[in-house]
KOLTI-909108 format. One line per 10 residues: their letters; for each residue x, y, z of C-alpha. Coordinates in steps of 0.5 Angstrom, whole numbers, plus 500, padded with zeros to 3 digits. Example, Ala and Ser with C-alpha at 12.3 -4.5 7.8 and 13.67 -1.06 7.14 Angstrom:
BEGIN
as = 525:491:516 | 527:498:514;
// end
This chain:
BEGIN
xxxxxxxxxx = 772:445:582 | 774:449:587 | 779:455:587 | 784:452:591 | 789:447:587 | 791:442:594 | 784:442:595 | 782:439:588 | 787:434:589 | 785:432:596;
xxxxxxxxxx = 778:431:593 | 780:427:588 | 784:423:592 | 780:421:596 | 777:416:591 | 781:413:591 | 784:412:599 | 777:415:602 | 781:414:609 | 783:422:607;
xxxxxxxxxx = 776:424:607 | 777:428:614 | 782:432:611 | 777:434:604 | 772:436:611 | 778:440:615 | 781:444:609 | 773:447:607 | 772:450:615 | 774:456:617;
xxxxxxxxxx = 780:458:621 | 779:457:628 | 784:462:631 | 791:464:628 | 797:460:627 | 802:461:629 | 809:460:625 | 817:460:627 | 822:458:622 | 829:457:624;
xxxxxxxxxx = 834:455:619 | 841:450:620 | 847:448:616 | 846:441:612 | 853:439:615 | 858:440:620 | 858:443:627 | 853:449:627 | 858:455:629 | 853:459:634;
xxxxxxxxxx = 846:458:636 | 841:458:631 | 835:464:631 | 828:462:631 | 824:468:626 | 816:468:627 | 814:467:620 | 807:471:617 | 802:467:614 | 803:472:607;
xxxxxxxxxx = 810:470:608 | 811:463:608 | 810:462:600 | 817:465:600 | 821:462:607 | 819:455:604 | 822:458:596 | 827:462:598 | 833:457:602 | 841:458:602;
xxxxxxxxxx = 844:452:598 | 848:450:605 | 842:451:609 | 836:446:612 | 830:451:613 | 826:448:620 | 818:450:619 | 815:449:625 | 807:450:625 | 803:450:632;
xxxxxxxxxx = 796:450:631 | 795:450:623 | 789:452:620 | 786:451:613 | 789:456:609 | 795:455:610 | 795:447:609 | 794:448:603 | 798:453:602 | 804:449:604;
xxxxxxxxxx = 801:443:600 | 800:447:595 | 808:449:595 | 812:443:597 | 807:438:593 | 806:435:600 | 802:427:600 | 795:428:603 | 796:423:607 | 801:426:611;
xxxxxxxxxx = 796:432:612 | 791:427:613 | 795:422:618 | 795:429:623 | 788:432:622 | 784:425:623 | 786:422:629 | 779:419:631 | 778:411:632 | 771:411:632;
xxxxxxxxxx = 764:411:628 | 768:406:623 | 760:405:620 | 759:412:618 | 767:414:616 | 773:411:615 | 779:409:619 | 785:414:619 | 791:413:615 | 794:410:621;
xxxxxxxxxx = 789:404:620 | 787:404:613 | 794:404:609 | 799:398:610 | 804:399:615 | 810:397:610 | 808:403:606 | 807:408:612 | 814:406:613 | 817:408:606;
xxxxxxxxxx = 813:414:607 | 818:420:609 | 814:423:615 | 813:421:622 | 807:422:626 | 808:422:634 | 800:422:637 | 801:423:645 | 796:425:651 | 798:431:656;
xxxxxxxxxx = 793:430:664 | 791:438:665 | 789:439:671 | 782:444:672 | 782:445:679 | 776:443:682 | 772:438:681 | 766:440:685 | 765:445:680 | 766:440:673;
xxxxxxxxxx = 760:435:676 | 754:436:669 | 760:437:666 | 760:432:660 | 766:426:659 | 767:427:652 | 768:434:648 | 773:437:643 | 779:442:644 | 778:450:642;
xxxxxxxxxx = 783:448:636 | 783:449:629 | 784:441:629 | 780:439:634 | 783:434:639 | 779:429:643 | 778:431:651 | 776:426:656 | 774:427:663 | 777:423:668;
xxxxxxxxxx = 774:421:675 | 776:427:680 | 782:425:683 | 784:428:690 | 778:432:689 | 782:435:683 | 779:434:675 | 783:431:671 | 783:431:663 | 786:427:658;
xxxxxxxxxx = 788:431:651 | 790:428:645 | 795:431:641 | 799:430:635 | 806:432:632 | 809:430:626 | 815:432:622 | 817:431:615 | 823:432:610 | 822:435:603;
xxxxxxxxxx = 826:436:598 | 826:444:595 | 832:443:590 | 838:444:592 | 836:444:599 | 830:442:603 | 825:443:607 | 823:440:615 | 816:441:616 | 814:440:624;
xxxxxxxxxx = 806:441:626 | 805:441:633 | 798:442:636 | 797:448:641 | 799:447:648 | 794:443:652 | 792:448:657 | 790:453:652 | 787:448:649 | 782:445:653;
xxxxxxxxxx = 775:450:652 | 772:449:659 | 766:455:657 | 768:459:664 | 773:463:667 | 778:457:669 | 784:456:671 | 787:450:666 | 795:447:667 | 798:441:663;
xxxxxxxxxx = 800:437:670 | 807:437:673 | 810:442:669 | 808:438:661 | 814:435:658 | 820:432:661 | 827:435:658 | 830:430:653 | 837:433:654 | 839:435:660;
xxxxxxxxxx = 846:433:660 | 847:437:653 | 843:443:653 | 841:444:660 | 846:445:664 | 849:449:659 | 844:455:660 | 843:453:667 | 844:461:668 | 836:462:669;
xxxxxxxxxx = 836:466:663 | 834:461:657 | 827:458:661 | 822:456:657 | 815:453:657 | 815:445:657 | 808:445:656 | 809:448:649 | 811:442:644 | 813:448:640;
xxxxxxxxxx = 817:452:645 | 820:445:647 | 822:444:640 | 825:451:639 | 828:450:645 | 833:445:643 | 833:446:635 | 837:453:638 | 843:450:641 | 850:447:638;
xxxxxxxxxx = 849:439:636 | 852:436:629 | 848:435:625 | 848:427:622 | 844:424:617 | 838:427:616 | 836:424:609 | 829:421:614 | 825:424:620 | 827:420:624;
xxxxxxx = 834:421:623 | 833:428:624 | 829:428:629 | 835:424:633 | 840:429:630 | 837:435:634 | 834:432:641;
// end
């Protein structure tokens, strides 16, 4: 057996749903690159009184952050590009189903004849339904610049990531080389107690993420993300002094937690996630 408590279960889990069986493989690798951790923390009811603060959280930390929560508050843990050990150790803590690690980790739809299906095609939708976690799977287009220099270049590779994504080249275009990077966000809401936890893991922003093995300009096309919520946030700070990155699901993220919204219904992910945006 090994040391890790969430591994073993993992592993014994996936005797039964051998759709998780990626998530065995992820959690024994070694960390690619370092995760990065903001926490922010919201009244559970009522209007928020003043802009919440965003609060970089260490890895060695984050046993306390997910214990340690005010009875009046939601604690929001978002997780950009998380690895290995740090999965566990929120499996561990917040004694997360595997299946909601496994749903984010395994997004590939082929070789069925050698590995299973993901979770998102192997377990019933009605269940899926009832299971407390959302998964939002997207495709950002990155422009790496020009497309005479991408000719030997291979269709299909993998993102410099701790979860790899898939990365597809696409016919050039304009005399630009386009790519299609799949990526994921997933949330979920998990009681501690008196109070309770919302885990989001966003993958790194596509253009960082992209390896293109030479020095070569990489942008998410037309800026990334489009704003969800201008009416209400962004005509607030249109002074200039509250930009941020719209190609970085975890900046947009942090970007609209931080402001002044009531809070609803946020007993499901998807009642949170409406709540917030």
């Amino acid at each position: 057996m090994s040391s890790d408590p969430y591994l073993n279960i993992v592993k014994h889990r996936t005797r039964y749903n051998p759709c998780i069986g990626g998530l065995d493989v992820f959690l024994q690798q070694k960390p690619v690159r370092a995760s990065r951790i903001i926490s922010i923390d919201c009244p559970n009811h009522g209007q928020r009184t003043s802009q919440s603060r965003a609060v970089a959280v260490q890895e060695d930390d984050m046993v306390t952050t997910l214990k340690t929560i005010p009875s009046n508050i939601m604690r929001i843990v978002l997780i950009e590009d998380i690895n290995s050990r740090l999965m566990s150790l929120v499996g561990n803590t917040l004694d997360i189903d595997p299946l909601f690690f496994a749903d984010y980790v395994n997004t590939s739809f082929k070789e069925f004849e050698v590995s299973p299906p993901p979770p998102s095609i192997a377990i019933l939708p009605s269940l899926l339904s009832e299971s407390g976690y959302l998964h939002l799977h997207y495709q950002q287009i990155v422009d790496l610049g020009d497309a005479s220099l991408f000719g030997n270049t291979p269709y299909a590779s993998k993102t410099h990531t701790n979860i790899t994504r898939n990365v597809r080249r696409l016919p050039p275009l304009s005399g630009k080389q386009l790519t299609l990077v799949r990526s994921a966000c997933s949330l979920l809401v998990k009681k501690v107690g008196a109070t309770s936890v919302c885990l989001v893991l966003v993958d790194s922003p596509a253009h960082t993420a992209v390896n293109t093995s030479r020095p070569q300009s990489a942008t998410v096309l037309h800026g990334g993300f489009e704003d969800v919520a201008t009416s209400r946030v962004s005509l607030q700070t249109s002074g200039g002094h509250d930009v941020w990155k719209r190609d970085s699901m975890l900046q947009s993220l942090v970007h609209y937690l931080q402001h002044t919204r009531p809070l609803r219904d946020t007993t499901t992910p998807i009642r949170y996630l409406n709540s917030t945006l």
